[in-house]
C-alpha positions in Angstrom: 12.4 -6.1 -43.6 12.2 -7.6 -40.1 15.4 -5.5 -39.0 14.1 -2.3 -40.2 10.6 -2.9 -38.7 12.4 -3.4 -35.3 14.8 -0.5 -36.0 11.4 1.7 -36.5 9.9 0.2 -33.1 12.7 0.6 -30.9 13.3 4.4 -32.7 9.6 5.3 -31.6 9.6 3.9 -28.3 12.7 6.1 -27.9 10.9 8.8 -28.8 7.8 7.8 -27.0 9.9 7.7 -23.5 11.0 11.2 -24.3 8.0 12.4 -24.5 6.9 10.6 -21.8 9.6 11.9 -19.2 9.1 15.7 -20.5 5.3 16.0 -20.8 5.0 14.9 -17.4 7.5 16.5 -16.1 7.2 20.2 -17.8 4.0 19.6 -19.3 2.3 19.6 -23.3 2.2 23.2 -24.1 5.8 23.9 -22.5 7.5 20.8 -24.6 8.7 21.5 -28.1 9.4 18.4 -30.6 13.1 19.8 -30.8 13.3 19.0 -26.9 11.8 15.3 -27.4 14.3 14.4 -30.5 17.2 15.7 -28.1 16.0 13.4 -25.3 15.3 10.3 -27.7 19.1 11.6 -29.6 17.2 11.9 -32.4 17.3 14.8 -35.2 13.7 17.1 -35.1 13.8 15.7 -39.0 13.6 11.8 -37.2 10.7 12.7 -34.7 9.0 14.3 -37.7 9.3 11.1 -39.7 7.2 8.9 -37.3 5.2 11.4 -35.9 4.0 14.8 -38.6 2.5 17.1 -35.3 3.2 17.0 -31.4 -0.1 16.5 -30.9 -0.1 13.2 -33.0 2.7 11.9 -30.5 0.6 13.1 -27.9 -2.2 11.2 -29.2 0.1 8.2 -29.8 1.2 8.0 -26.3 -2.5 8.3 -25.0 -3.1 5.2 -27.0 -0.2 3.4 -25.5 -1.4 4.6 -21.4 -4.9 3.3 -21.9 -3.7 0.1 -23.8 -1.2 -0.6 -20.8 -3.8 0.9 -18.5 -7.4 1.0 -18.2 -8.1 -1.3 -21.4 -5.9 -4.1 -19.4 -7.4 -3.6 -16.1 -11.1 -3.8 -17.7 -10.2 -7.0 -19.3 -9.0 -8.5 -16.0 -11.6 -7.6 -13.9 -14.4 -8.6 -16.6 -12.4 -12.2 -16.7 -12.7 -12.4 -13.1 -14.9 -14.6 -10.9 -16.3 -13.9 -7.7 -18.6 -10.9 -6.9 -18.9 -7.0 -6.7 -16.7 -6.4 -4.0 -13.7 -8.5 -5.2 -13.8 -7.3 -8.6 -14.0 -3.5 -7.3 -10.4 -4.8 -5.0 -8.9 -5.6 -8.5 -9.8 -2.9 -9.8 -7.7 -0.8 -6.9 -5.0 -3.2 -6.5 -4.4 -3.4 -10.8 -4.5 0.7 -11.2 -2.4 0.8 -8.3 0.1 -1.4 -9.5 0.2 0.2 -12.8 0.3 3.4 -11.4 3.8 2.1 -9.4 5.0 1.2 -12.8 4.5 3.7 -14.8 4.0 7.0 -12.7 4.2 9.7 -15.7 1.1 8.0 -17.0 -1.1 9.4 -15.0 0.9 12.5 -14.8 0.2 12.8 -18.1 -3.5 11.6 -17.7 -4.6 14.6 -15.4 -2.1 17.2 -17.4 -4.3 16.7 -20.7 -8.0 16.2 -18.8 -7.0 20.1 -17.5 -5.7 21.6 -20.4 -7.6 19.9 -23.0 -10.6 19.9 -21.3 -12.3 23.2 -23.5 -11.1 21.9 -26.5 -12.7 20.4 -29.7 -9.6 18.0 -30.2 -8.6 14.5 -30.9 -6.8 14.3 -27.6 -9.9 15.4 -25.8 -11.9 12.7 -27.4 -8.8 10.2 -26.2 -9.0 11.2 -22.7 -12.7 11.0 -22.8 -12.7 7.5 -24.5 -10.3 6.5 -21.1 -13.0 6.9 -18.6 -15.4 6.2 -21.0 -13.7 2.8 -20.5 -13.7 2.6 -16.9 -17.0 4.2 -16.4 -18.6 1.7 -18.8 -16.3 -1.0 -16.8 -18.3 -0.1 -13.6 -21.6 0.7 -14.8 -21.3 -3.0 -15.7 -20.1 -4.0 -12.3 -22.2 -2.6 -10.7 -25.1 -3.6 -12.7 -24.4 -7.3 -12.2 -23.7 -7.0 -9.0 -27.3 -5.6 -8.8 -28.7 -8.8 -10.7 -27.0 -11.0 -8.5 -27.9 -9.2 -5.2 -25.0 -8.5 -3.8 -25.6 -4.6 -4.5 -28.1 -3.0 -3.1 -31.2 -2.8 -5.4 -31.4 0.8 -4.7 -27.9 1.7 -5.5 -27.6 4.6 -7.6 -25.0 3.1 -10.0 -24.1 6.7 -11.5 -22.9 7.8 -8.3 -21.2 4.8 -7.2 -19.4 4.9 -10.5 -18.8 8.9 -9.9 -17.2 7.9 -6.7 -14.8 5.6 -7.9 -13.8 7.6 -10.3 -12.7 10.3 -7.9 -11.4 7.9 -5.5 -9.0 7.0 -8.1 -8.1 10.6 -9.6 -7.9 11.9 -6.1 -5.5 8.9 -5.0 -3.3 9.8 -7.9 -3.1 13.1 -7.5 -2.6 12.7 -4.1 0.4 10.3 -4.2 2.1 12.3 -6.9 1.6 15.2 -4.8 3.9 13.6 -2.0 6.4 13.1 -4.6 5.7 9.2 -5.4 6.0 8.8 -1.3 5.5 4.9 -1.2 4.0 5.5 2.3 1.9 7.8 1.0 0.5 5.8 -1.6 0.2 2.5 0.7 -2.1 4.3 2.6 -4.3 5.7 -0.2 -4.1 2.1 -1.4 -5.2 0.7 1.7 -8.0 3.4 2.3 -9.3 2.6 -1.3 -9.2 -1.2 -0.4 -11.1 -1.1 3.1 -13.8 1.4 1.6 -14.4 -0.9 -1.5 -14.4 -4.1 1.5 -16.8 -2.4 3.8 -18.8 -0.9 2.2 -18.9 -3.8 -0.3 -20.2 -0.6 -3.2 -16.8 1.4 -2.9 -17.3 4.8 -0.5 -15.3 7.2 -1.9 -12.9 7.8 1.2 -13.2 5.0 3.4 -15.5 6.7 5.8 -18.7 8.1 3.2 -20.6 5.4 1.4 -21.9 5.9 -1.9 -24.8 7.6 -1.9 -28.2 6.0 -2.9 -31.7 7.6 -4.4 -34.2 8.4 -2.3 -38.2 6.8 -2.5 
């Protein structure tokens, strides 16, 4: 029974790395589930086994970017000491690295927000419960920070945590769109870091800080 259950994970992560490679590289709509069991070297009938629809190993491989993603940064930063602004730089640095080790994740990420983004679907709810994660994540940082006065009392926390939010879509998108330039992203990284460090809120470029309400 052991054997087989690792026979069935190592068949599946096959499968999940072929889906990986051509949904970020051709896109959702444009890969067929004939194309993914010919990556893995699996039959269609063997993709069909673990996975009944393309959209369910769509769904699956969601699961797997936010568990290696988001969900593991949120639980870093929440374990972290220190205050706003440090917890704001892990944030950046943990994304970034994660980012740098898996770059068809957030291929795949900004694919699916676009085309998915009109529908009434399971994957749309999957995308929405990732930022739901990270925006829950910095409503809370912020929010202490607040409490401990190291934020502004003024802050308006739903635009600081808009800002991030397109910080980091925009970095992405950016570095992906140099073709994975590592000088490219070291300087997104580095703008992310010193508008996070002196601002001490997180400006969204490195030269705007976040805005605030007015009396």
């Amino acid at each position: 029974m052991a054997r087989r259950g690792r026979d069935s994970e190592g068949s599946i992560e096959k499968i999940e790395n072929a889906a990986l490679r051509l949904f970020s590289k051709q896109g959702y709509s444009n890969t067929s589930l004939e194309q993914v069991a010919d990556v893995a070297g699996f039959t269609k009938g063997a993709v069909y086994y673990y996975f009944k629809t393309k959209e369910t190993l769509l769904i699956h491989l969601l699961s797997r970017i936010q568990e290696r993603s988001i969900l593991k940064t949120a639980e870093h930063v929440r374990g972290l000491p220190g205050g706003t602004v440090d917890k704001l730089v892990a944030f950046v640095k943990l994304q970034t690295q994660w980012a740098a080790r898996y770059p068809d994740d957030i291929v795949i990420l900004l694919l699916t927000s676009l085309e998915f983004s009109d529908t009434d679907t399971p994957v749309r709810d999957m995308i929405h419960r990732y930022y739901d994660v990270m925006r829950s994540m910095l409503v809370e940082l912020f929010e202490a920070g607040r409490s401990a006065g190291d934020v502004p009392a003024e802050l308006d926390i739903d635009s600081a945590v808009l800002t991030n939010i397109a910080r980091h879509d925009g970095n992405m998108l950016l570095w992906h769109r140099s073709g994975r330039d590592p000088d490219v992203g070291r300087v997104l990284t580095a703008a992310a870091l010193d508008a996070v460090r002196r601002y001490g809120i997180g400006g969204g470029d490195g030269a705007i800080p976040v805005p605030r309400r007015k009396n």
